[in-house]
N, C-alpha and C positions, 0 to 999 in steps of 0.2 A: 511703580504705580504712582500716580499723582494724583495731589488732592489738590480742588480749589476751595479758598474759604476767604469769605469777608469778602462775599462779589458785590460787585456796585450797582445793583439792583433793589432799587428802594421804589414802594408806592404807598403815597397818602392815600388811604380811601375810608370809609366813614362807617364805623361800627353802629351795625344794625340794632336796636336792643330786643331783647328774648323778653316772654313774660319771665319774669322770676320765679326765684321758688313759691311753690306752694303757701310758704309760711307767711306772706303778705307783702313781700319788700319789691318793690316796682321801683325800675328806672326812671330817674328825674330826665323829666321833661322840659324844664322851665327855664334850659340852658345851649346855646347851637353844639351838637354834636361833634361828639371827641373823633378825632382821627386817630388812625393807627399807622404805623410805619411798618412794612412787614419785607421785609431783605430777606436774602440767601445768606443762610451764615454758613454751609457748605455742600455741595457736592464731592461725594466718594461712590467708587466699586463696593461692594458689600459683597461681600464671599458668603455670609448667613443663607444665601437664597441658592447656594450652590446644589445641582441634586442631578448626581451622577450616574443617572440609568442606566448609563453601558457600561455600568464598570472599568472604565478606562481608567489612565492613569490620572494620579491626581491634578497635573500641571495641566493637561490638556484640557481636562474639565472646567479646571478656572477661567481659562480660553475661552471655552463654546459658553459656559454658566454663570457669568458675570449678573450679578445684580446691579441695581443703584439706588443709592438713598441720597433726595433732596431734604435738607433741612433749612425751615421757612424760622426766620427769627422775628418774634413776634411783640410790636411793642408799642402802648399806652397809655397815659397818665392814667386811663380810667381800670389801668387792667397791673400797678403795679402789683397786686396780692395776686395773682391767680393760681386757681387750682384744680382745674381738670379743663380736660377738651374732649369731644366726643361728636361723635355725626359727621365725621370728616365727607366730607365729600367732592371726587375731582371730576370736573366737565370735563375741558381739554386740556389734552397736552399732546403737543405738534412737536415733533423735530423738524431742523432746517432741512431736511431731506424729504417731508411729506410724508414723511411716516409717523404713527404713533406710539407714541412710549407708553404700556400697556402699565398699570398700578396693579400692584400685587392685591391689594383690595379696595377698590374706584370707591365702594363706598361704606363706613360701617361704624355700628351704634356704639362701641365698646368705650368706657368711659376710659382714658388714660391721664395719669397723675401730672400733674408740670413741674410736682418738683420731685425728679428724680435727679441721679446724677451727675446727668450733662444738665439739667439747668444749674446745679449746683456750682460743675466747674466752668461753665458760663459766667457764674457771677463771681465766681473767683477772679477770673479773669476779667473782669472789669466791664462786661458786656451787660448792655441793658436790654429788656424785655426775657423773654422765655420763648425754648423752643419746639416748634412740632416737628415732627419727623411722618416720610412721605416715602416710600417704599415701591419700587417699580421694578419689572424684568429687563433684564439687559437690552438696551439700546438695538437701534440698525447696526452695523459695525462702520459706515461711512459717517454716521449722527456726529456734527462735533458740537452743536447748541440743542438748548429747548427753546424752538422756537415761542412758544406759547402756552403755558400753562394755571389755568384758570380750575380754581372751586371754590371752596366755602368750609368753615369748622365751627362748632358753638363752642364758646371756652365761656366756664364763671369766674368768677372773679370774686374777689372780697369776701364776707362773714367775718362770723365766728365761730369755733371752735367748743362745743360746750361737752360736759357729763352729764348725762341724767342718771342717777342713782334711785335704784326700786329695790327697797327692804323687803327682806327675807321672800326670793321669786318663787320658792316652792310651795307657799300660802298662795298662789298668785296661779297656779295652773288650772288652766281651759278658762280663762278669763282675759276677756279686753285690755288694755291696760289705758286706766283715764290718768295720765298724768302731763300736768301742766307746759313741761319743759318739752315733752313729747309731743303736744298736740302745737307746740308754737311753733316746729320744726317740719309737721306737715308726717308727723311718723307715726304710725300703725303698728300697734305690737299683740301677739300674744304667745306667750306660753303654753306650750303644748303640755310636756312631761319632764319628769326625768325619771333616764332608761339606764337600767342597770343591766349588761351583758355580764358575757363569762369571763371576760378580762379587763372591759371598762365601764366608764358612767359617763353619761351625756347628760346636759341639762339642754333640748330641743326647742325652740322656737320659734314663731312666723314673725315676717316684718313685711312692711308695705312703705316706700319712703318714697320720694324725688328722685333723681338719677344724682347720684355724687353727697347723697344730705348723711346717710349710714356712712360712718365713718370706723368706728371699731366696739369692741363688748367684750367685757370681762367681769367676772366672778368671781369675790374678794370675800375671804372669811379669817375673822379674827387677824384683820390687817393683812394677811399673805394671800397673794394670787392663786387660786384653787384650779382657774382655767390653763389650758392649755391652746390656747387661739381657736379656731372656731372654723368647719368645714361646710360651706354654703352651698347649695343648691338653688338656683331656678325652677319655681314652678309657675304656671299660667297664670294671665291677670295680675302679672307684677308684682308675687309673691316670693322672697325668700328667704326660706327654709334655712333654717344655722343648727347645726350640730355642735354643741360645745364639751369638749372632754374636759371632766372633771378629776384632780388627784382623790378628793376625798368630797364624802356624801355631804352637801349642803344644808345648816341648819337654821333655826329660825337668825342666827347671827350674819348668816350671809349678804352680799349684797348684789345686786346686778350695775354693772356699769356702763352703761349706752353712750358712747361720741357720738354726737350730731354736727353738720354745720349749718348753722341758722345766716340771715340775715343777708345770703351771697345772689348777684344778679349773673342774669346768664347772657351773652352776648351772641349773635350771628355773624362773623366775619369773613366775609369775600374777599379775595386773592385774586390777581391778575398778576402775573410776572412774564416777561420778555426776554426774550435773547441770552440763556443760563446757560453759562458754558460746559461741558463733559467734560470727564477727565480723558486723559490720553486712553485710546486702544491699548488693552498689554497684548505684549508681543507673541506673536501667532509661535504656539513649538510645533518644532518639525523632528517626527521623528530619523534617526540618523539612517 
């Protein structure tokens, strides 16, 4: 199997700006508009999207169930900090063959991180920007480029990283929570309960935030972490729901610990890339 990487596919084109987050921070205007460079930093087969209905053997299957994953590498003065992308979205994508190369999901809201750990050994390696990753069902079998593949992604970029700390949250249940650091982040809290079952304790709470501003919460007594990370649900209206296990019952000593990220701009980034090479066909088995 071959892989291409570091294809010579670069386009300048001109990042759109998003309103910001809620919390007040709008993109300056009072400057000509930053470009972005967005390159292929590689094309591979993906075997992850393999799914073997007929039970056949497993070589034959990688044969017929080839995936593919393009990775757009993505890169801006205005976007060195960034930290999530979401709303991906693909118009086209054309093989040389006039066919299309179908996306495992054309388009979806799901917020994903940028620094995991290929942007990590990206930057090990010496590579600038950060990458997306773009996910499709196995090609025509005669496809050897993409001819054509165009969409758009929102990534933000920049803030900060803060705690908000709320003493002792079991004073604090079935109440709004008015605090300063929370309301400058654009985040909605309240405390529900805390439920005690026949083998655990939760401390329950609602949030309402921006897409990407909730960042993590923890439950700190007498200096030692009392949480055990936190099981979230989606409910309507842009609510959710966190379940947080606790080892031992929370007293007035406790603390709640809210990461927010304040201060980050959101960007709309359009893609146009040409002529992406495929990797080689693997080779067809035949049974003997």
């Amino acid at each position: 199997m071959k892989t291409h990487t570091h294809l010579n596919v670069v386009l300048a084109i001109t990042i759109l700006p998003l309103l910001a987050s809620a919390a007040g921070v709008h993109a300056q205007n009072d400057s000509p508009p930053p470009t972005v460079q967005t390159n292929v930093a590689y094309v591979t087969e993906s075997r992850a999207l393999i799914l073997a209905a007929d039970k056949g053997p497993y070589a034959q299957s990688i044969a017929k169930h080839l995936g593919l994953t393009v990775c757009l590498n993505i890169n801006s003065k205005l976007l060195r900090h960034p930290n999530f992308y979401h709303h991906l979205r693909i118009i086209t994508e054309v093989l040389n063959t006039g066919h299309t190369l179908i996306p495992i999901a054309p388009r979806f809201r799901q917020i994903v991180s940028v620094r995991g750990r290929l942007y990590q050994n990206m930057q090990q390696a010496g590579a600038v920007g950060f990458p997306i990753v773009l996910r499709f069902a196995a090609p025509s079998p005669k496809a050897a480029t993409i001819r054509e593949l165009i969409g758009s992604v929102d990534v933000a970029a920049g803030g900060i990283v803060r705690t908000v700390t709320l003493n002792n949250p079991t004073a604090l249940v079935q109440q709004h929570i008015a605090n300063a650091g929370l309301k400058a982040a654009d985040v909605r809290m309240r405390i529900m309960s805390v439920t005690k079952t026949r083998h655990s304790r939760f401390l329950i709470l609602e949030i309402i935030a921006p897409a990407g501003v909730f960042q993590s919460v923890a439950v700190v007594q007498n200096h030692k972490t009392i949480s055990g990370g936190y099981i979230i649900a989606q409910l309507p209206k842009g609510v959710d729901k966190l379940m947080i296990p606790l080892s031992t019952a929370p007293g007035a000593s406790a603390k709640l610990k809210v990461t927010v990220l304040t201060g980050w701009h959101e960007y709309r980034i359009p893609f146009t890339l040409n002529n992406i090479p495929l990797p080689d066909a693997p080779p067809v088995v035949r049974r003997p």
